[in-house]
mmCIF file as Biopython writes it, N, C-alpha, C and O atoms, coordinates in Angstrom:
data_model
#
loop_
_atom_site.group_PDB
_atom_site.id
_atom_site.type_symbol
_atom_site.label_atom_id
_atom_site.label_alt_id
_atom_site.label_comp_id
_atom_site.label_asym_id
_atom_site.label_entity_id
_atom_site.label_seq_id
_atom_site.pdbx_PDB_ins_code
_atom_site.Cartn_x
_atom_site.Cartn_y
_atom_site.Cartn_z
_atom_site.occupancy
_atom_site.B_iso_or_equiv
_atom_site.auth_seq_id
_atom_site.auth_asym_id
_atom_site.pdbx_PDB_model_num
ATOM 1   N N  . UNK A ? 1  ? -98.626  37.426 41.355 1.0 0.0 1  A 1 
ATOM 2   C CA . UNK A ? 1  ? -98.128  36.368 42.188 1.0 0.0 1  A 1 
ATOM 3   C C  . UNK A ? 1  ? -99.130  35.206 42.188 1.0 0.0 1  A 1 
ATOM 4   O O  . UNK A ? 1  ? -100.305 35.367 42.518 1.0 0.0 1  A 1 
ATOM 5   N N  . UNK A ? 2  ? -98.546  33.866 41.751 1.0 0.0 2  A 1 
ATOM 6   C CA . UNK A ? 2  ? -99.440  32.587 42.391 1.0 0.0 2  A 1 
ATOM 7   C C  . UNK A ? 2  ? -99.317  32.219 43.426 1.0 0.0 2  A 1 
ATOM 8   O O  . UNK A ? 2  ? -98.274  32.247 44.079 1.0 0.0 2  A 1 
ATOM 9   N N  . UNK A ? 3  ? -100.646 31.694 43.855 1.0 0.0 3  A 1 
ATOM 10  C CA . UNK A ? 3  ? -100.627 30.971 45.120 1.0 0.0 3  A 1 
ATOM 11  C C  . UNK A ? 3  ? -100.821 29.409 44.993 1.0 0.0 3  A 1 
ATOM 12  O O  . UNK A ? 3  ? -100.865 28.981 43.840 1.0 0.0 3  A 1 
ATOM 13  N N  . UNK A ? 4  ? -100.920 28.672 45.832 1.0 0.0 4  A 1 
ATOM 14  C CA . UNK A ? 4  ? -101.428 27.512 46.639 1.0 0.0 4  A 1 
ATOM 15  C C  . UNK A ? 4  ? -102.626 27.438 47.377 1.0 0.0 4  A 1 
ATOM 16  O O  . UNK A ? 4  ? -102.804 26.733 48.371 1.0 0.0 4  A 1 
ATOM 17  N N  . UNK A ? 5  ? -103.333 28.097 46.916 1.0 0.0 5  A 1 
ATOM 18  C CA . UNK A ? 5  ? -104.744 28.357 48.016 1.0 0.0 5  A 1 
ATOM 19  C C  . UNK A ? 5  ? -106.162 28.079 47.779 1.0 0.0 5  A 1 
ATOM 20  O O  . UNK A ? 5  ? -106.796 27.908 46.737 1.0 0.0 5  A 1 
ATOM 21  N N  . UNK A ? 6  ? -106.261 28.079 48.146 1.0 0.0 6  A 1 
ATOM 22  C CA . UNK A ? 6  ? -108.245 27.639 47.011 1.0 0.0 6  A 1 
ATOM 23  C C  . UNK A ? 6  ? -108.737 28.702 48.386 1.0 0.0 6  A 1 
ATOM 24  O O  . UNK A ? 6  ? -108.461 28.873 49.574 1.0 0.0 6  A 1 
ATOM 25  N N  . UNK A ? 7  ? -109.615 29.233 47.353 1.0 0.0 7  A 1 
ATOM 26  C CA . UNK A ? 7  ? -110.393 30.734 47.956 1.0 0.0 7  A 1 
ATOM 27  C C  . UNK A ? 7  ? -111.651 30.347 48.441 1.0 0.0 7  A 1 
ATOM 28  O O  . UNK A ? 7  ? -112.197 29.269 48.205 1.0 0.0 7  A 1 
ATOM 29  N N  . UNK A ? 8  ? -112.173 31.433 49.254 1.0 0.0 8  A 1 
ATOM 30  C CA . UNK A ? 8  ? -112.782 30.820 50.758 1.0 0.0 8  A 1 
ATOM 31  C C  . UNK A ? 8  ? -114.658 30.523 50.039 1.0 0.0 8  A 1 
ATOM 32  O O  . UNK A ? 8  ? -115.573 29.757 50.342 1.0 0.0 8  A 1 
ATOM 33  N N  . UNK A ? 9  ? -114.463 31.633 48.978 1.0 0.0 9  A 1 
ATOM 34  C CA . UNK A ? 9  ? -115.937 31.111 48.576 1.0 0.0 9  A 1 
ATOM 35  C C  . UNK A ? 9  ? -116.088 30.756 47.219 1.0 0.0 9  A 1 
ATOM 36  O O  . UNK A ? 9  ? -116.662 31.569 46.496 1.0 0.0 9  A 1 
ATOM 37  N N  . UNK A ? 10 ? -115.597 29.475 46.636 1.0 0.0 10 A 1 
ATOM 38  C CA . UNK A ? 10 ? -115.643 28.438 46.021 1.0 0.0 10 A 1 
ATOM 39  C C  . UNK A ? 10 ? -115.176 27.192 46.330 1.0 0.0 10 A 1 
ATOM 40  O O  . UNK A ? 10 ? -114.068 26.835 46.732 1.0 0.0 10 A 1 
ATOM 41  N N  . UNK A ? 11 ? -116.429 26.424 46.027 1.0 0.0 11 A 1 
ATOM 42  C CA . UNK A ? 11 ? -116.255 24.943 46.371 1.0 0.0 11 A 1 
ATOM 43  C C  . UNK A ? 11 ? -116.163 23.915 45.415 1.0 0.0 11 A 1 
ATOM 44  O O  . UNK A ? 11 ? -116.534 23.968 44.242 1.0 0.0 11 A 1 
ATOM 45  N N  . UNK A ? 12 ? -115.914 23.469 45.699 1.0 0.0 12 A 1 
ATOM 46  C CA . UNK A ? 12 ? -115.216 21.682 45.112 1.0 0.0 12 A 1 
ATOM 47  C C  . UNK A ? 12 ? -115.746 20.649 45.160 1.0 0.0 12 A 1 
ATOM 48  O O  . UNK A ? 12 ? -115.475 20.193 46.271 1.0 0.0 12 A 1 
ATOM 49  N N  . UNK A ? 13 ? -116.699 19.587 44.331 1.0 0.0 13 A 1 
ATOM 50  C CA . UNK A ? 13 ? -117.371 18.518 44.389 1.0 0.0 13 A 1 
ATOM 51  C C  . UNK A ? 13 ? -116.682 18.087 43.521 1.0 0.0 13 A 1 
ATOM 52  O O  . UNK A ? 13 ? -116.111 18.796 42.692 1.0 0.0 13 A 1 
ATOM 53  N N  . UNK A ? 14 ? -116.607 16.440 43.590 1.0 0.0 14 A 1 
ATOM 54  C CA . UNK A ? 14 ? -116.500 15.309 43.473 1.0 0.0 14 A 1 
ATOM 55  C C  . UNK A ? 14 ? -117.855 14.590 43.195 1.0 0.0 14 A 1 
ATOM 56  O O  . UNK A ? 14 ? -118.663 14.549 44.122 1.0 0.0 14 A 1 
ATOM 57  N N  . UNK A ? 15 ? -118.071 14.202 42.383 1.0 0.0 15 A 1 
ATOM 58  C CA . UNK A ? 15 ? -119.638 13.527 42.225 1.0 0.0 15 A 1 
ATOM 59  C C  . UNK A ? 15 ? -120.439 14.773 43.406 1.0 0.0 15 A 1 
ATOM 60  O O  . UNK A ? 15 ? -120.379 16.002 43.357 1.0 0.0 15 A 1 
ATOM 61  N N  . UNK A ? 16 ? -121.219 13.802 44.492 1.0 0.0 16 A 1 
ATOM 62  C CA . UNK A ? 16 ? -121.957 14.915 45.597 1.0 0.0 16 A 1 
ATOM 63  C C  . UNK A ? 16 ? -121.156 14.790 46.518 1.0 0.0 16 A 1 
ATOM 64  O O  . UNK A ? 16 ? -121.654 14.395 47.572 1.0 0.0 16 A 1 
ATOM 65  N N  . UNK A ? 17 ? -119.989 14.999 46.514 1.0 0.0 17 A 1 
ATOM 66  C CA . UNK A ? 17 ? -118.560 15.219 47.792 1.0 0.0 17 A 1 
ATOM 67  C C  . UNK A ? 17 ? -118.166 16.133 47.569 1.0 0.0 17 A 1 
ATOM 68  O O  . UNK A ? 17 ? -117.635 16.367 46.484 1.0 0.0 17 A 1 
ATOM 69  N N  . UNK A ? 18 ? -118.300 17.144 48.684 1.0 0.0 18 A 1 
ATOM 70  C CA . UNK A ? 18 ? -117.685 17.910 49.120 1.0 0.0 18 A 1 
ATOM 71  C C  . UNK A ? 18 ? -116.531 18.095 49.493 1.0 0.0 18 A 1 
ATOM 72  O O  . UNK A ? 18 ? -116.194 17.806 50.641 1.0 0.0 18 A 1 
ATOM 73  N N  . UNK A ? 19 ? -115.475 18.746 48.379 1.0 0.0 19 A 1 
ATOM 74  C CA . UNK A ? 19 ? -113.742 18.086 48.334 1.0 0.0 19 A 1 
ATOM 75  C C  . UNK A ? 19 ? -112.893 19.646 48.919 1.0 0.0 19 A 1 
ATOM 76  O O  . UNK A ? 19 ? -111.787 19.606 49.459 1.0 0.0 19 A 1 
ATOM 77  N N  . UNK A ? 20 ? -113.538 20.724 48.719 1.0 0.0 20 A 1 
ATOM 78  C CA . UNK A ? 20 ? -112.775 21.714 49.154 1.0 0.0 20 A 1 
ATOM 79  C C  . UNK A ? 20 ? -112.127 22.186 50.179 1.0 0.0 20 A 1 
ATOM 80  O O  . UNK A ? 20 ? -111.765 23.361 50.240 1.0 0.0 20 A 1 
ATOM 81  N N  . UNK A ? 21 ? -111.932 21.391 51.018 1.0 0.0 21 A 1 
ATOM 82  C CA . UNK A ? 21 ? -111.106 21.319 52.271 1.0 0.0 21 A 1 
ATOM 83  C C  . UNK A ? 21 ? -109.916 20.307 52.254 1.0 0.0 21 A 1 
ATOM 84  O O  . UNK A ? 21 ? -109.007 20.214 53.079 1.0 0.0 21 A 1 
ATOM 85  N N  . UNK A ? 22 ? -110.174 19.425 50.905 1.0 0.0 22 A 1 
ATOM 86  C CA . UNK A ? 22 ? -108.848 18.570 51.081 1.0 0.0 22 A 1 
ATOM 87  C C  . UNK A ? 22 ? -107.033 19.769 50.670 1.0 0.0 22 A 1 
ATOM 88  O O  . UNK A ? 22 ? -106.820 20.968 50.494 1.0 0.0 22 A 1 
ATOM 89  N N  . UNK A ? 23 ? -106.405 18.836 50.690 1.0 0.0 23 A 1 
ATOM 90  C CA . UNK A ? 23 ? -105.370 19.249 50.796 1.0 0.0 23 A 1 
ATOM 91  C C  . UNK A ? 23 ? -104.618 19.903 49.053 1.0 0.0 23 A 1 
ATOM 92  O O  . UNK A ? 23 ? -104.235 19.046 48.257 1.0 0.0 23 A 1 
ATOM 93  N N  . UNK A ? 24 ? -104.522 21.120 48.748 1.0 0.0 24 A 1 
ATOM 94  C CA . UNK A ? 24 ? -104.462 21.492 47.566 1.0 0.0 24 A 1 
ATOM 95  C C  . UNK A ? 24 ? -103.149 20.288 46.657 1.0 0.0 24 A 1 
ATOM 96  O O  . UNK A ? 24 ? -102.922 20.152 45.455 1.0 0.0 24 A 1 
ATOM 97  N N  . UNK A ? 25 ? -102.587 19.668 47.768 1.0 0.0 25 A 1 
ATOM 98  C CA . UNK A ? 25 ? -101.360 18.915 46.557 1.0 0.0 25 A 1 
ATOM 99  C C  . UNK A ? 25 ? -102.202 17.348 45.953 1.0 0.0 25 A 1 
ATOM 100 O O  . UNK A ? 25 ? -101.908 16.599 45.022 1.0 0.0 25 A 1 
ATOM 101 N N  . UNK A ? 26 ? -103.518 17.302 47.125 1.0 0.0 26 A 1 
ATOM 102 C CA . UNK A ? 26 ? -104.024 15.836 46.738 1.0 0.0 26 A 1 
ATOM 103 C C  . UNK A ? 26 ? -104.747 15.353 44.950 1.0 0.0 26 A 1 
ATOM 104 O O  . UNK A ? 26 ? -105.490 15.983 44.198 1.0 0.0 26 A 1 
ATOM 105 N N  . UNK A ? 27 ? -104.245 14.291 44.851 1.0 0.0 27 A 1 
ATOM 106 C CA . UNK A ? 27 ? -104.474 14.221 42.935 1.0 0.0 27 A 1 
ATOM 107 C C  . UNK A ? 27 ? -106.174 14.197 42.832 1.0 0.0 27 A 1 
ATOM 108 O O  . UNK A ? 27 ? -106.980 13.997 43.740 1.0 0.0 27 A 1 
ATOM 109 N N  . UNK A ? 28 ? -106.401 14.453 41.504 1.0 0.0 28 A 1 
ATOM 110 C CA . UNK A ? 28 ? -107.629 14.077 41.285 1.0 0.0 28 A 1 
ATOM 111 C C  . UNK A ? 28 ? -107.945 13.167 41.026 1.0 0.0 28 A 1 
ATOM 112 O O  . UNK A ? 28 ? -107.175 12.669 40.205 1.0 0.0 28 A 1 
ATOM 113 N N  . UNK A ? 29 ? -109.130 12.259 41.393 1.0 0.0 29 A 1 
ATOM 114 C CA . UNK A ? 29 ? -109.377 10.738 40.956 1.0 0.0 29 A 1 
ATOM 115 C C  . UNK A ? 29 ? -109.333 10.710 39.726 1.0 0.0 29 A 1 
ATOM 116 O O  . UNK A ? 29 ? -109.649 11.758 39.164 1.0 0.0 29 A 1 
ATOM 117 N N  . UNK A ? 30 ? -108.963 9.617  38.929 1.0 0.0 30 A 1 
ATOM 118 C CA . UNK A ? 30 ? -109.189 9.010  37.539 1.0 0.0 30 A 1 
ATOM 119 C C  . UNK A ? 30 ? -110.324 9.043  37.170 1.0 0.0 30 A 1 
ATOM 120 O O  . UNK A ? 30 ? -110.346 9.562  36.053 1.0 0.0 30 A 1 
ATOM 121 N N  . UNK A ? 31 ? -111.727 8.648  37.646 1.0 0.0 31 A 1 
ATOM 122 C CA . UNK A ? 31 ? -113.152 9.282  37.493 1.0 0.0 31 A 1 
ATOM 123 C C  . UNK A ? 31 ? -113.055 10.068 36.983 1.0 0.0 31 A 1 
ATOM 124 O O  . UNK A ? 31 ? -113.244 10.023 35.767 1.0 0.0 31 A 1 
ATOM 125 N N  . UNK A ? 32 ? -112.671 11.356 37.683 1.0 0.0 32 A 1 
ATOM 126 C CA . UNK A ? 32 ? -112.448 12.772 37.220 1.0 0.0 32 A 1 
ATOM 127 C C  . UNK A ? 32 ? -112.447 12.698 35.394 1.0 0.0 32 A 1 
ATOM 128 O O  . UNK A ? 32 ? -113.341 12.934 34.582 1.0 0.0 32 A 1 
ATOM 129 N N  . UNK A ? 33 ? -110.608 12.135 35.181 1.0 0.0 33 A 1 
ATOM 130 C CA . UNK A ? 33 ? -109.923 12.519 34.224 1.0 0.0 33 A 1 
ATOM 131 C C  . UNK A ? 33 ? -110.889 11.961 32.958 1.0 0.0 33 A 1 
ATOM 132 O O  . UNK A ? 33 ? -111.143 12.627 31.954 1.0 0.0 33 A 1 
ATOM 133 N N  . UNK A ? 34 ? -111.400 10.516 33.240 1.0 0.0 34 A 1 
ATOM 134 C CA . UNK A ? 34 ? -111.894 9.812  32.301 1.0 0.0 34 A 1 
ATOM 135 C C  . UNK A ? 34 ? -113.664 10.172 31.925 1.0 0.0 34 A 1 
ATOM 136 O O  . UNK A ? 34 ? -114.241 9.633  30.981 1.0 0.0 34 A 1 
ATOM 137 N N  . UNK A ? 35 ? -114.216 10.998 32.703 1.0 0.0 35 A 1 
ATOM 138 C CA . UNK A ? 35 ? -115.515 11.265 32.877 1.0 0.0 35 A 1 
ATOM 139 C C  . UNK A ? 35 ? -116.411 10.324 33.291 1.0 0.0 35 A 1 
ATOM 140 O O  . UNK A ? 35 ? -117.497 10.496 32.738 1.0 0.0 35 A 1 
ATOM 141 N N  . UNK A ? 36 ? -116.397 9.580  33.895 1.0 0.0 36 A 1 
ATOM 142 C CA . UNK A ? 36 ? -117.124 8.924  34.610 1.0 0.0 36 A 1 
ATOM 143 C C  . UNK A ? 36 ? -118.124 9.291  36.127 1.0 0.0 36 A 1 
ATOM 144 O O  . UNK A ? 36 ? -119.215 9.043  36.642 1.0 0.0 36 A 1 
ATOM 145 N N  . UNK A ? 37 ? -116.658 10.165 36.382 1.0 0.0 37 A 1 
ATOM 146 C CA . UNK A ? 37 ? -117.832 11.139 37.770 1.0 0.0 37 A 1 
ATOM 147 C C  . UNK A ? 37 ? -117.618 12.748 37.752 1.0 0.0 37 A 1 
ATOM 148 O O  . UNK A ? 37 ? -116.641 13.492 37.832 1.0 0.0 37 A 1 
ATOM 149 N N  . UNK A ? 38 ? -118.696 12.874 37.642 1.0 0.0 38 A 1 
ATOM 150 C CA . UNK A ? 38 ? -118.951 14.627 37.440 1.0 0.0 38 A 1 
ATOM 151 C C  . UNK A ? 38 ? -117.771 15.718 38.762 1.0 0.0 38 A 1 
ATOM 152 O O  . UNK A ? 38 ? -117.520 15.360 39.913 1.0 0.0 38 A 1 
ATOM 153 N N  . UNK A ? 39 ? -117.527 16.359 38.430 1.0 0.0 39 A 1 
ATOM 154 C CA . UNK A ? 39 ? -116.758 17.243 39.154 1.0 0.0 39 A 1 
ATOM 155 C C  . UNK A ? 39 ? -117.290 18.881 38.547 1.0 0.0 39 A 1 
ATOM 156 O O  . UNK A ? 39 ? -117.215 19.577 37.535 1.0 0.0 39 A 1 
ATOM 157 N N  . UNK A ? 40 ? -117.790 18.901 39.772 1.0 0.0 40 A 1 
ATOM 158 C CA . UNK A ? 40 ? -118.138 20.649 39.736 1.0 0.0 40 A 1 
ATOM 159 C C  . UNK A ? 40 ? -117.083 21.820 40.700 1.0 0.0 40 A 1 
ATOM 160 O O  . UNK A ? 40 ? -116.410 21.599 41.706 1.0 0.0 40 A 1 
ATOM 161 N N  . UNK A ? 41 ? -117.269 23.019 39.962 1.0 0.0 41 A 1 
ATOM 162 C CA . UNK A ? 41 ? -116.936 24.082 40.793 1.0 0.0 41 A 1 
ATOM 163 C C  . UNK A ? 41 ? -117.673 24.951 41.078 1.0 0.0 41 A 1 
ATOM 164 O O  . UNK A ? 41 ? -117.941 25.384 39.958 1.0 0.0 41 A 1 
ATOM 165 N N  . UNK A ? 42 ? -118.361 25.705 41.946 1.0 0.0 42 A 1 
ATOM 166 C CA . UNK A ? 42 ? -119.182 26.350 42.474 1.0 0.0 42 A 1 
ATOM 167 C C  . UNK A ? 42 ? -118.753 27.468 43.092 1.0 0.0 42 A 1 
ATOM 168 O O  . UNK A ? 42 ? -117.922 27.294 43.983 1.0 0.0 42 A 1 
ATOM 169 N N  . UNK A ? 43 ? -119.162 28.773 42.815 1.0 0.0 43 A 1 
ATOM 170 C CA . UNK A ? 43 ? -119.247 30.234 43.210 1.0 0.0 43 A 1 
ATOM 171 C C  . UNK A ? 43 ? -120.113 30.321 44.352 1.0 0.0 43 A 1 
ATOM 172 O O  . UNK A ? 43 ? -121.301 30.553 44.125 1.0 0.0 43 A 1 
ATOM 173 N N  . UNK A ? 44 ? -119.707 30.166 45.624 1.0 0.0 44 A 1 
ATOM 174 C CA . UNK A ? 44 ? -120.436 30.435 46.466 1.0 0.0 44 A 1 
ATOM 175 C C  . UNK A ? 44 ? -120.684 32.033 46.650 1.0 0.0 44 A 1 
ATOM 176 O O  . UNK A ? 44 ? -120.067 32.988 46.178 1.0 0.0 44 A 1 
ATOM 177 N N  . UNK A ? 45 ? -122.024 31.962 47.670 1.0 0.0 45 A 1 
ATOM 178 C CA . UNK A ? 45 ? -122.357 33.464 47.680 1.0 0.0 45 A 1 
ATOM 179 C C  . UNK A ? 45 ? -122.478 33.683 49.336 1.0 0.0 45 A 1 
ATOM 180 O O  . UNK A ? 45 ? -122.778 32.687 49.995 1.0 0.0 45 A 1 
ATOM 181 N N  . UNK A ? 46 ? -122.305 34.663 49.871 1.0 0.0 46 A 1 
ATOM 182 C CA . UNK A ? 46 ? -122.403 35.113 50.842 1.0 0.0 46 A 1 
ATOM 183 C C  . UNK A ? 46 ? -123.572 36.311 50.969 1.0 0.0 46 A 1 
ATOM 184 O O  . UNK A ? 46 ? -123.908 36.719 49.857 1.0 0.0 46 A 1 
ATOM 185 N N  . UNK A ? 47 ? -124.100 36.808 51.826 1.0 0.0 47 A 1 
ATOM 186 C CA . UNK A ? 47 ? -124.942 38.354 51.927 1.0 0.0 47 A 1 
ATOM 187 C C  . UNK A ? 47 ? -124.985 38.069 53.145 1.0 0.0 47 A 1 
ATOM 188 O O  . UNK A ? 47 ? -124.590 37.137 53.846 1.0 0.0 47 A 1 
ATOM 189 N N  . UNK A ? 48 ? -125.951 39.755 53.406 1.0 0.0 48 A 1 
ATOM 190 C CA . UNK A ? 48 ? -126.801 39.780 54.639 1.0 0.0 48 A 1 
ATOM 191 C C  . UNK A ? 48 ? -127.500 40.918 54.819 1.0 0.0 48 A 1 
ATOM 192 O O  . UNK A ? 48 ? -128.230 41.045 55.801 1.0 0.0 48 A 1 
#
């Protein structure tokens, strides 16, 4: 089954913006597409 969801520990930058709380239907900037601004995804980690 697919979802619609972005999972709780990976995050979403935009250049150094923190995007993973926006709204999963919102587009990606043209930056993005054309490479002009870096876009990362990140494996967050949890412990304790």
């Amino acid at each position: 089954m697919v979802t619609k969801k972005r999972r709780p520990f990976i995050r979403f930058f935009f250049g150094e913006e923190d995007v993973s709380n926006l709204d999963i239907d919102v587009t990606f900037p043209d930056e993005i597409a054309n490479g002009s601004k870096i876009f990362h995804i990140v494996g967050a980690m949890a412990g304790g």
